[in-house]
MITIDREN-39119 format. One record per residue (C-alpha): x, y, z; residue number from 1. Coordinates in nm, 2 decimals. Example, Ala and Ser with C-alpha at 12.3 -4.5 7.8 and 13.67 -1.06 7.14 Angstrom:
2
@u:1.23&v:-0.45&w:0.78&base:1 $
@u:1.37&v:-0.11&w:0.71&base:2 $
END
This chain:
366
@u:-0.54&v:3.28&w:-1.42&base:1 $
@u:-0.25&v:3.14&w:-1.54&base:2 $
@u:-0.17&v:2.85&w:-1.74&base:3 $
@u:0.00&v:2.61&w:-1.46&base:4 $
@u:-0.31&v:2.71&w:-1.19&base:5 $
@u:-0.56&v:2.59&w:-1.49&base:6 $
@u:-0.34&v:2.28&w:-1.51&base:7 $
@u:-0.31&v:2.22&w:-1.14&base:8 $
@u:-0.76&v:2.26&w:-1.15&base:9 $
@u:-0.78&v:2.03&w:-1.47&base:10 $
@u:-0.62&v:1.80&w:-1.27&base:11 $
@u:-0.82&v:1.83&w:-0.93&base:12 $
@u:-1.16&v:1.77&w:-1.15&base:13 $
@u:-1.01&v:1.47&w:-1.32&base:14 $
@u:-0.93&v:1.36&w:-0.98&base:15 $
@u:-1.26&v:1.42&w:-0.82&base:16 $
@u:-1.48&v:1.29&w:-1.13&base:17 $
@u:-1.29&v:0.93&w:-1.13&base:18 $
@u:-1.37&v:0.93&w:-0.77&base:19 $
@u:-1.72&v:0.97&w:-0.80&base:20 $
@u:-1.70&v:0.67&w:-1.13&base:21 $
@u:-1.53&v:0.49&w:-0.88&base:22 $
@u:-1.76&v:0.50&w:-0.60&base:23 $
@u:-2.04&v:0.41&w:-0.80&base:24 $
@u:-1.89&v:0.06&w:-0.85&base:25 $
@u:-1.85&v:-0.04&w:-0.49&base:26 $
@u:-2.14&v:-0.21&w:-0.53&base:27 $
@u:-2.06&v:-0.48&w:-0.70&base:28 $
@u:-1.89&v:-0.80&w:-0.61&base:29 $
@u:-1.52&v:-0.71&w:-0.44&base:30 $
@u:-1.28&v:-0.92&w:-0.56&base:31 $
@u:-0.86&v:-0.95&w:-0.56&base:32 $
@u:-0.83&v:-0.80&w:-0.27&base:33 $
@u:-0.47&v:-0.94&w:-0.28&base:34 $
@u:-0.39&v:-0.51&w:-0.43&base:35 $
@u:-0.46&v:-0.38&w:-0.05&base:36 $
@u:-0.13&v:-0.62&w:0.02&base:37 $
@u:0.16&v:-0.41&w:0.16&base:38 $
@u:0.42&v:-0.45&w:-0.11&base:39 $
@u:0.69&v:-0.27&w:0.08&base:40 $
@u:0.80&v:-0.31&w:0.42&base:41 $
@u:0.82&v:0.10&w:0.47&base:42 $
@u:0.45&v:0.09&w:0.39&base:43 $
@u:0.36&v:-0.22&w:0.60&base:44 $
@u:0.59&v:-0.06&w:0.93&base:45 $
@u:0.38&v:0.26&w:0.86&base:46 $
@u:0.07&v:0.06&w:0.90&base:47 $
@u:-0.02&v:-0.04&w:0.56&base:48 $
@u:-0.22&v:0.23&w:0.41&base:49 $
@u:-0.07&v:0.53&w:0.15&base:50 $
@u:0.23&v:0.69&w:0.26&base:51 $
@u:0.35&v:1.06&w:0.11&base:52 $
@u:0.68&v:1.10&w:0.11&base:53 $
@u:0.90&v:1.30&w:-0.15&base:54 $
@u:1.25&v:1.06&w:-0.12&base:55 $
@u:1.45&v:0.85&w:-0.34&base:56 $
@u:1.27&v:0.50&w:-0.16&base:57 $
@u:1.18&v:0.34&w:-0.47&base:58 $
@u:0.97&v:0.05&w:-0.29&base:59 $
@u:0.65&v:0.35&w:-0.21&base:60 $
@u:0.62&v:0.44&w:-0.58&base:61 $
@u:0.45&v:0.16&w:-0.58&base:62 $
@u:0.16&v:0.26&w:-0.46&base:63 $
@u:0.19&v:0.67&w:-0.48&base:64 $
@u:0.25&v:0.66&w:-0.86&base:65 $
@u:0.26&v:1.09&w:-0.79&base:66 $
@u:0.60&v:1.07&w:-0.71&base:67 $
@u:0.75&v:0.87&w:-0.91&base:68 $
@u:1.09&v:1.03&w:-1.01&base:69 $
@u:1.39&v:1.11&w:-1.20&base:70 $
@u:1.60&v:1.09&w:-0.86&base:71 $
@u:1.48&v:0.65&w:-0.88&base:72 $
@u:1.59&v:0.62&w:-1.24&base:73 $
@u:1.79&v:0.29&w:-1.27&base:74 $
@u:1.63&v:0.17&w:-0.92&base:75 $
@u:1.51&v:-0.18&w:-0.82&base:76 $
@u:1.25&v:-0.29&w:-0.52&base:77 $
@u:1.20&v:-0.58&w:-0.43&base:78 $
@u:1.05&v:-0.77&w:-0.14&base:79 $
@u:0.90&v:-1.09&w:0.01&base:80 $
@u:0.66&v:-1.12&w:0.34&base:81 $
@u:0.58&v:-1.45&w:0.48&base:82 $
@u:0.20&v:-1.38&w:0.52&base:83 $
@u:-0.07&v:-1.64&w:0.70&base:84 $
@u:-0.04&v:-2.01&w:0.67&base:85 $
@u:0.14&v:-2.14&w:0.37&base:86 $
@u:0.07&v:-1.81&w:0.19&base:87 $
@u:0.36&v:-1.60&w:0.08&base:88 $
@u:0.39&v:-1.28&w:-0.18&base:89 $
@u:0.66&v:-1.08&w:-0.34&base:90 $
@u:0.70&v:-0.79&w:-0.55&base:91 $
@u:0.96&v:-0.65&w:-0.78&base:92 $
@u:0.93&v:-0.29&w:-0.92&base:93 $
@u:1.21&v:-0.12&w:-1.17&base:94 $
@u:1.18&v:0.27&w:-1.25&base:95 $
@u:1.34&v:0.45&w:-1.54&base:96 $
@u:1.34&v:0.81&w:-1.63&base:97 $
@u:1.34&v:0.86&w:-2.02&base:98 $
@u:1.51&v:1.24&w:-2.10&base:99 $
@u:1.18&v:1.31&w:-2.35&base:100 $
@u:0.93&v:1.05&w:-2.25&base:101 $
@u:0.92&v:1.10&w:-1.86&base:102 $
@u:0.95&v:0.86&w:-1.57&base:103 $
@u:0.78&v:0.48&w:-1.53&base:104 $
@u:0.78&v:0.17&w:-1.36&base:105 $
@u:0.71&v:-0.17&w:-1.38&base:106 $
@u:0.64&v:-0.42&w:-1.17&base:107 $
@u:0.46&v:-0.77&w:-1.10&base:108 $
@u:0.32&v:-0.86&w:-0.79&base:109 $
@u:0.22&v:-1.21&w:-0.72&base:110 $
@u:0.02&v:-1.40&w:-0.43&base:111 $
@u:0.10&v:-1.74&w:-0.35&base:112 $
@u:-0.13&v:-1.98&w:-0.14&base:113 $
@u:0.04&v:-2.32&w:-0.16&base:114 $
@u:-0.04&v:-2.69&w:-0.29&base:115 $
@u:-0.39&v:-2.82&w:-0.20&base:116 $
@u:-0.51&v:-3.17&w:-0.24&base:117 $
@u:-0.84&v:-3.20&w:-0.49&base:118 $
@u:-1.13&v:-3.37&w:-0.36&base:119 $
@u:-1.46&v:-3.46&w:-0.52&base:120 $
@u:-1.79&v:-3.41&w:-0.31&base:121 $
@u:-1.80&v:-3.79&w:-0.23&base:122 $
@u:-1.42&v:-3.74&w:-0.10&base:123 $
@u:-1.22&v:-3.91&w:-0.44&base:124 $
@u:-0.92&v:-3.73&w:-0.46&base:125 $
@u:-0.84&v:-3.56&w:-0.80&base:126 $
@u:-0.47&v:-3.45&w:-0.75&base:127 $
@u:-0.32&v:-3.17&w:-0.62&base:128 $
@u:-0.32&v:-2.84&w:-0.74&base:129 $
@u:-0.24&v:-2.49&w:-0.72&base:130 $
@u:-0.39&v:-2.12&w:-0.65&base:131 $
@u:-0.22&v:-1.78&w:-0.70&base:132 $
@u:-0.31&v:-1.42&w:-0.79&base:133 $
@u:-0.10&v:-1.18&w:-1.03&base:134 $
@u:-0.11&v:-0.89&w:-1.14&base:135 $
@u:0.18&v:-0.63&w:-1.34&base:136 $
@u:0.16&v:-0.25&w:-1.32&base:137 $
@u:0.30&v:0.03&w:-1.54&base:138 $
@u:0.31&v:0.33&w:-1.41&base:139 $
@u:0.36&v:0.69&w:-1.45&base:140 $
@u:0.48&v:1.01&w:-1.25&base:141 $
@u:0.45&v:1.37&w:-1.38&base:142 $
@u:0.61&v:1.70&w:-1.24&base:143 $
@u:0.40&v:1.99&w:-1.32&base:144 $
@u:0.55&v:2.24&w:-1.11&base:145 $
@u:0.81&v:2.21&w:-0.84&base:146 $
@u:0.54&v:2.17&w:-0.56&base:147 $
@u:0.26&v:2.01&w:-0.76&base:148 $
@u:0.32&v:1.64&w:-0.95&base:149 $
@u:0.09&v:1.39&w:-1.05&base:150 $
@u:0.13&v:0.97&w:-1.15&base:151 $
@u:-0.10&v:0.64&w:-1.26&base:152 $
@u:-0.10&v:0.29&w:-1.24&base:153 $
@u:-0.22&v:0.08&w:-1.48&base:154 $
@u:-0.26&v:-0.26&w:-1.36&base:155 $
@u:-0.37&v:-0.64&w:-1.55&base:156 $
@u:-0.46&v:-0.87&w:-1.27&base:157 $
@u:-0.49&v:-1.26&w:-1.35&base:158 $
@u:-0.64&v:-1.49&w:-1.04&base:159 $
@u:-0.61&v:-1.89&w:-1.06&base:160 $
@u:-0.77&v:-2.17&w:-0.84&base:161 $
@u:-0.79&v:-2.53&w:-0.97&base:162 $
@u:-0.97&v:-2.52&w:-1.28&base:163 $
@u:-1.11&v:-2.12&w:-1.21&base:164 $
@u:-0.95&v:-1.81&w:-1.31&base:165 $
@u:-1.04&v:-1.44&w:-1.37&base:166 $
@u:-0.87&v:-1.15&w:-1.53&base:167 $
@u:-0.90&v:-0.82&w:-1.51&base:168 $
@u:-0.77&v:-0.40&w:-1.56&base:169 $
@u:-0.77&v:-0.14&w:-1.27&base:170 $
@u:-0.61&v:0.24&w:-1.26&base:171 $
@u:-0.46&v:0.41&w:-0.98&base:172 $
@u:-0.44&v:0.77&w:-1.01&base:173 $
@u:-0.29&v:1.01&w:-0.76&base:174 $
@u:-0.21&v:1.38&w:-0.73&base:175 $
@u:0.06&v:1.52&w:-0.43&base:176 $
@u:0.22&v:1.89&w:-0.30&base:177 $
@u:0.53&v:1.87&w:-0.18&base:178 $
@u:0.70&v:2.16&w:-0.04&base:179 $
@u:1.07&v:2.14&w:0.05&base:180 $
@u:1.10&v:2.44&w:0.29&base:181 $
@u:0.85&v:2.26&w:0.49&base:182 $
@u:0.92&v:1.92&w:0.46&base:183 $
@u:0.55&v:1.87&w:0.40&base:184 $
@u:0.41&v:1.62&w:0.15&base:185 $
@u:0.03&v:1.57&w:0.10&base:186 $
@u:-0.14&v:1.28&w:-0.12&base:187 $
@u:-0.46&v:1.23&w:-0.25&base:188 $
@u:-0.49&v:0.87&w:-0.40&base:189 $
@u:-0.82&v:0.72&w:-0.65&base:190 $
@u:-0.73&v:0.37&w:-0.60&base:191 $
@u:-0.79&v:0.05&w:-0.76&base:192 $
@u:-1.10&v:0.16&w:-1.09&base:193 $
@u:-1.15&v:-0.13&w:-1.27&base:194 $
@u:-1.34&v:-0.42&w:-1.31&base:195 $
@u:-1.34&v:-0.75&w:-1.41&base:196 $
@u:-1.31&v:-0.88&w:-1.77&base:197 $
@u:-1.30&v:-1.22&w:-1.74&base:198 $
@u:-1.47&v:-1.37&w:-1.44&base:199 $
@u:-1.49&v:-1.62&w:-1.25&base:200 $
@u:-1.86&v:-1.75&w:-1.29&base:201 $
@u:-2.08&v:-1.62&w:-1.57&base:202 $
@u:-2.31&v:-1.39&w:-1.48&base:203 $
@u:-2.09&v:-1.25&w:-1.19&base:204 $
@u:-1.87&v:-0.93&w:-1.25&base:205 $
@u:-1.67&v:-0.84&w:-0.97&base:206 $
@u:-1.45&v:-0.51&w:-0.91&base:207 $
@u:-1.13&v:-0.47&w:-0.76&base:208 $
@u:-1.13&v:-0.32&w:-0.38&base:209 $
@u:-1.16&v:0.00&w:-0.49&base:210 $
@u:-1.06&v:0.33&w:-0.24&base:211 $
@u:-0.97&v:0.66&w:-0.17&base:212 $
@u:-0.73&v:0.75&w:0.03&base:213 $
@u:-0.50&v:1.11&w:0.16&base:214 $
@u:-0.19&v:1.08&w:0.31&base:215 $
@u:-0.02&v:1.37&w:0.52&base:216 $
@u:0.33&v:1.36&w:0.61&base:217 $
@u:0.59&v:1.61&w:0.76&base:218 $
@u:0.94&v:1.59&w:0.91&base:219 $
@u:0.99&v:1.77&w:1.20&base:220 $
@u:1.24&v:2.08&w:1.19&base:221 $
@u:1.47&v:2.06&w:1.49&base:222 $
@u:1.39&v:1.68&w:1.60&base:223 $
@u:1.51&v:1.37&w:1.38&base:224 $
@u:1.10&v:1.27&w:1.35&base:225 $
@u:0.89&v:1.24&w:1.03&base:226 $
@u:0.52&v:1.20&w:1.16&base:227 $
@u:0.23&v:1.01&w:0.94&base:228 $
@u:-0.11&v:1.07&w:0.90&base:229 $
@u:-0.30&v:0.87&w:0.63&base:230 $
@u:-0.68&v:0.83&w:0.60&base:231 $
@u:-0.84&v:0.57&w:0.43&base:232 $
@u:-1.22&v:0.46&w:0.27&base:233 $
@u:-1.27&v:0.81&w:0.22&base:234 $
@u:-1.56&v:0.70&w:-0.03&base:235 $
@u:-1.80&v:0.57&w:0.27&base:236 $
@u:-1.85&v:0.73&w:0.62&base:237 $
@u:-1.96&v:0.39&w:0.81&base:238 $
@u:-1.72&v:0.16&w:0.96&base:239 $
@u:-1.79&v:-0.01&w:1.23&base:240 $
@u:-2.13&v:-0.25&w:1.30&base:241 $
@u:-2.33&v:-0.26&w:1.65&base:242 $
@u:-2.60&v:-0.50&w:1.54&base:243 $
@u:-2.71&v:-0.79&w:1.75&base:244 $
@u:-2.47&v:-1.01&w:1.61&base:245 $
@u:-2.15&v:-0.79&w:1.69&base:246 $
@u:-1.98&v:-1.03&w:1.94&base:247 $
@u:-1.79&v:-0.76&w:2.15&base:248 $
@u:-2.14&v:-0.63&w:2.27&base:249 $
@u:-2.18&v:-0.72&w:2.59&base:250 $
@u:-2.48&v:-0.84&w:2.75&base:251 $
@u:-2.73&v:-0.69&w:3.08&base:252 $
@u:-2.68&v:-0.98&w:3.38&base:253 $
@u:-3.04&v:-0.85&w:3.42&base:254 $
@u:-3.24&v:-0.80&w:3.16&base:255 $
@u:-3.04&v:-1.01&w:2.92&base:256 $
@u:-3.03&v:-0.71&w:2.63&base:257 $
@u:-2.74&v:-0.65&w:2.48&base:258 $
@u:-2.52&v:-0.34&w:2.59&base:259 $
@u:-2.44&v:-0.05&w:2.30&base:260 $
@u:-2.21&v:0.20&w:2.37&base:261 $
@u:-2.34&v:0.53&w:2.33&base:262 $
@u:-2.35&v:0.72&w:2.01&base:263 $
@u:-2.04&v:0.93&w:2.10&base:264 $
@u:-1.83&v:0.61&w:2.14&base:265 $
@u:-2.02&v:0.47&w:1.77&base:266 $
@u:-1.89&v:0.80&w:1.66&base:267 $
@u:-1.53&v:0.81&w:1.78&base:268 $
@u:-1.46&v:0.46&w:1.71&base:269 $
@u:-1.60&v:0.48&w:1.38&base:270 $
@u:-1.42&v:0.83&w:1.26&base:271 $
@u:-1.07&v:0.69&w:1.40&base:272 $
@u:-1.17&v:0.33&w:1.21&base:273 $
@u:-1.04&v:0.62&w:0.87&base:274 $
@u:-0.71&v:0.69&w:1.02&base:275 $
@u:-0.35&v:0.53&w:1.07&base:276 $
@u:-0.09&v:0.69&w:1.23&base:277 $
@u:0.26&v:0.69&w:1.22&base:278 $
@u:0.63&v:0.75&w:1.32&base:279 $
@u:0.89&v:0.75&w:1.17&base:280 $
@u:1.24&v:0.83&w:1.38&base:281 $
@u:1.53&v:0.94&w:1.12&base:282 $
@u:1.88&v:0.98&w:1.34&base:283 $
@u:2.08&v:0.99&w:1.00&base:284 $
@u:2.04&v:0.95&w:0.64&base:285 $
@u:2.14&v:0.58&w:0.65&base:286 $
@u:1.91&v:0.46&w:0.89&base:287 $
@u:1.52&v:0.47&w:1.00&base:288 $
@u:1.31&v:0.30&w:1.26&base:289 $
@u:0.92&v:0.31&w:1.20&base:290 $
@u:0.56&v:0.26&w:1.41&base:291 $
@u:0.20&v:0.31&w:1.34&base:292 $
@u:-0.14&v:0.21&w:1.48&base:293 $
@u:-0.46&v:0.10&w:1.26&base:294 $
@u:-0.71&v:0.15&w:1.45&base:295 $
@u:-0.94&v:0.00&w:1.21&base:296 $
@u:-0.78&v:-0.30&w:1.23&base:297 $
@u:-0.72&v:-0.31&w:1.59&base:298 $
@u:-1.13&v:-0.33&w:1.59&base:299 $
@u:-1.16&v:-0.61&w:1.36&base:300 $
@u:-0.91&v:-0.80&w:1.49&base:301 $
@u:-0.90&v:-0.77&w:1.89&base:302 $
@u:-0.95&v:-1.05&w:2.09&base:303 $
@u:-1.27&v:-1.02&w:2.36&base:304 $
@u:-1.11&v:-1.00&w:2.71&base:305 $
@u:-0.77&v:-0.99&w:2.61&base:306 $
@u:-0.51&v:-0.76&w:2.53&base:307 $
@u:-0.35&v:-0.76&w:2.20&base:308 $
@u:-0.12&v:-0.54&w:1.97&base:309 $
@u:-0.33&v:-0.60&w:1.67&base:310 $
@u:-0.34&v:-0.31&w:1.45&base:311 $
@u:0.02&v:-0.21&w:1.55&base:312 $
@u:0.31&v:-0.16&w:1.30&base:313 $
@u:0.66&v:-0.13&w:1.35&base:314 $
@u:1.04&v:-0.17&w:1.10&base:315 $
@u:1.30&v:-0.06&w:1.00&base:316 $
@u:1.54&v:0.05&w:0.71&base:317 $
@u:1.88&v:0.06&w:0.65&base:318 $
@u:2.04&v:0.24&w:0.33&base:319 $
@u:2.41&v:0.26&w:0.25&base:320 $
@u:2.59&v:0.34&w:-0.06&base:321 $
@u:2.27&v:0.23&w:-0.35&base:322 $
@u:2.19&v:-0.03&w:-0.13&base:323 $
@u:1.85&v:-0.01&w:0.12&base:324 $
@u:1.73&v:-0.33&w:0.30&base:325 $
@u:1.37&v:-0.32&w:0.53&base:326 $
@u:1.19&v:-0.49&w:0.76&base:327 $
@u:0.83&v:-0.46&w:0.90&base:328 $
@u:0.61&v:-0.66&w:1.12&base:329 $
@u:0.27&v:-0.62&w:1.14&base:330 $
@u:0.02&v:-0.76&w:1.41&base:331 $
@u:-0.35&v:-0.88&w:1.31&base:332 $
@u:-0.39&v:-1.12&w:1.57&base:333 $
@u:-0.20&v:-1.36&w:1.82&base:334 $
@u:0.06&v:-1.57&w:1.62&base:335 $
@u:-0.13&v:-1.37&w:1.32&base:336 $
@u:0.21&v:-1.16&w:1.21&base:337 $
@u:0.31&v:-1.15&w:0.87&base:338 $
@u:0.66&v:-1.00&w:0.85&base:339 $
@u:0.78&v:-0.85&w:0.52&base:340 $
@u:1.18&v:-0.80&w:0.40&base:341 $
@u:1.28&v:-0.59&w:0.13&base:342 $
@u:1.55&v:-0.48&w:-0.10&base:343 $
@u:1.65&v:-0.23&w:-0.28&base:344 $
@u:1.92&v:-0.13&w:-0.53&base:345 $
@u:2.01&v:0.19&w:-0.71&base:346 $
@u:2.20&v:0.08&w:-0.99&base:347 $
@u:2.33&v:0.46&w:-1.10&base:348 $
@u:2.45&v:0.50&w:-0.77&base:349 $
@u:2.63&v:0.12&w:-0.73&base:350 $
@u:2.78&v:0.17&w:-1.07&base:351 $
@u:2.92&v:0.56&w:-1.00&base:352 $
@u:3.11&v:0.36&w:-0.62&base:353 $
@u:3.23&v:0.11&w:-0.90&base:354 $
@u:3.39&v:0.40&w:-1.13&base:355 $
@u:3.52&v:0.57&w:-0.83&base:356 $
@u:3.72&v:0.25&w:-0.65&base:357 $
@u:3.81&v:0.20&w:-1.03&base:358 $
@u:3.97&v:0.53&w:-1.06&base:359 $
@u:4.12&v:0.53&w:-0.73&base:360 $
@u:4.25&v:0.18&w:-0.76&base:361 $
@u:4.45&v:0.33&w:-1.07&base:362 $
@u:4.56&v:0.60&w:-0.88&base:363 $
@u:4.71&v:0.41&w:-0.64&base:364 $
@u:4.89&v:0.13&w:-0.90&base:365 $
@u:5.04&v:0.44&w:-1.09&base:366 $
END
């Protein structure tokens, strides 16, 4: 066996063994649950979840720390989404590739819910105050092979509200394949292992929303299409609830029992609660439109006799000369649409235009 194959193992079991640490602390108290936020508007367009892709859009490093690269060196993301109510969050991630040291990025995500007014039980105000959630990442991408690379996030997470306030550490850790010929990438993500160091109340140690989740993506050969497959809560199997207080049951005019569906339908809805699915159409290099459908969230969030695009996804991104800007929409509910912008700038690349109309410039003058 040689030495890269026993690297490429070492790496599986490391994987596989934080999974398992992982999943033993689901069952604790969940808490910021603000990391599951889209922080890119690719992601969000491609309904929300991991996305494997082997490109230079630095804005999905993010959250795939696997591929971060030399080829987004010098490269700032950034983004904003106007999310529910008075609730807005942003993002801003810069990577740099060191010749000895490797390839990083940091970034600082933060969560903002507005002003509210302070109130004592007996209804005496106490003055207004503020609640937010932050958290900054370092990560770290690793090539191992030209197929095979592997990345972490190490994340500090700091929560506020009025006079309470938690802090806390989490890892991400990721492995991918990417192979060229193909155009096939494949992700296996161990997000979010952590816990809280600080908390809240005493007594009361929450976790971060820990998950695991594999991502799947290809682009077509002859046909300008990238399809998406990306499976999430790989860690549990069940989904979904059919208990008497599920309010989509329906009831027997007759007896007055409620109505299950059967256990095929439990099963179905359930195993495609895992998956989101996406497309993403690619008629040139410079610009991209995107769709997906969660169907898990199209359960959760559908209205009862009423038709609804909840669960559905859709952007677009435009990239010209170091410059990418994106949009996404995503539907929860009725007039529940948060809609997320981004930026992003490749400084290498806007500085080598700036030497080049330089030299021209002088070209033309002499």
């Amino acid at each position: 066996m040689t030495e890269m194959k026993r690297k490429h193992i070492a790496v599986i079991l490391v994987l596989f063994v934080m999974a398992l640490q992982g999943a033993a602390q689901t069952g604790g108290r969940m808490i910021y649950n603000f990391l599951n936020f889209s922080y890119s508007a690719r992601q969000m367009a491609l309904g929300g979840n991991l996305i494997s892709v082997y490109d230079e859009d630095a804005s999905l490093i993010g959250m795939n720390p696997s591929y971060i690269g030399e080829r987004h060196s010098n490269t700032l993301s950034m983004n904003i989404t106007d999310y529910f109510a008075n609730t807005c969050y942003a993002s801003a991630l810069y990577s740099y590739t060191f010749p000895k040291a490797g390839s990083f990025t940091a970034s600082m995500m933060h969560v903002g819910y507005g002003k509210f007014q302070g109130a004592t039980e007996a209804g005496v105000e106490t003055g207004p105050f503020y609640a937010g959630d932050f958290a900054l990442a370092l990560g770290w991408g690793r090539e191992l092979s030209p197929n095979f690379t592997i990345g972490a996030n190490w994340k500090l997470i700091y929560c506020t509200y009025e006079r309470y306030s938690s802090f806390g550490m989490a890892v991400d850790v990721a492995g991918s394949y990417h192979h060229p010929d193909k155009n096939l990438s494949l992700t296996l993500l161990v997000k979010n292992i952590g816990s809280e160091m600080k908390t809240f109340a005493p007594g009361k140690v929450g976790v971060p929303p820990f998950d695991i989740q594999f991502a799947l993506s290809q682009r077509l050969k002859h046909v300008p299409i990238r399809y998406h497959i990306s499976l999430h809560d790989l860690y549990r199997w069940k989904m979904n609830y059919y208990g008497k207080e599920n309010p989509f049951l329906e009831t027997d005019a007759f007896t007055n029992e409620l109505i299950y569906p059967s256990k095929a339908a439990q099963f179905f809805d359930n195993f495609f609660r895992h998956f989101v699915f996406g497309i993403e159409i690619e008629p040139s290099k410079y610009f991209s439109l995107q769709v997906a459908y969660n169907h898990d969230i199209h359960q959760e969030m559908k209205i009862i006799a009423r038709r609804s695009l909840a669960g559905f996804s859709y952007g677009f991104n435009i990239q010209v000369k170091g410059i990418s800007i994106g949009f996404a929409r995503l539907h929860y509910a009725p007039g529940a649409t948060p809609n997320c912008f981004n930026l992003g700038l490749n400084f290498g690349e806007l500085s080598q235009l700036h030497q080049n109309h330089k030299i021209k410039k002088l070209q033309r003058d002499s």
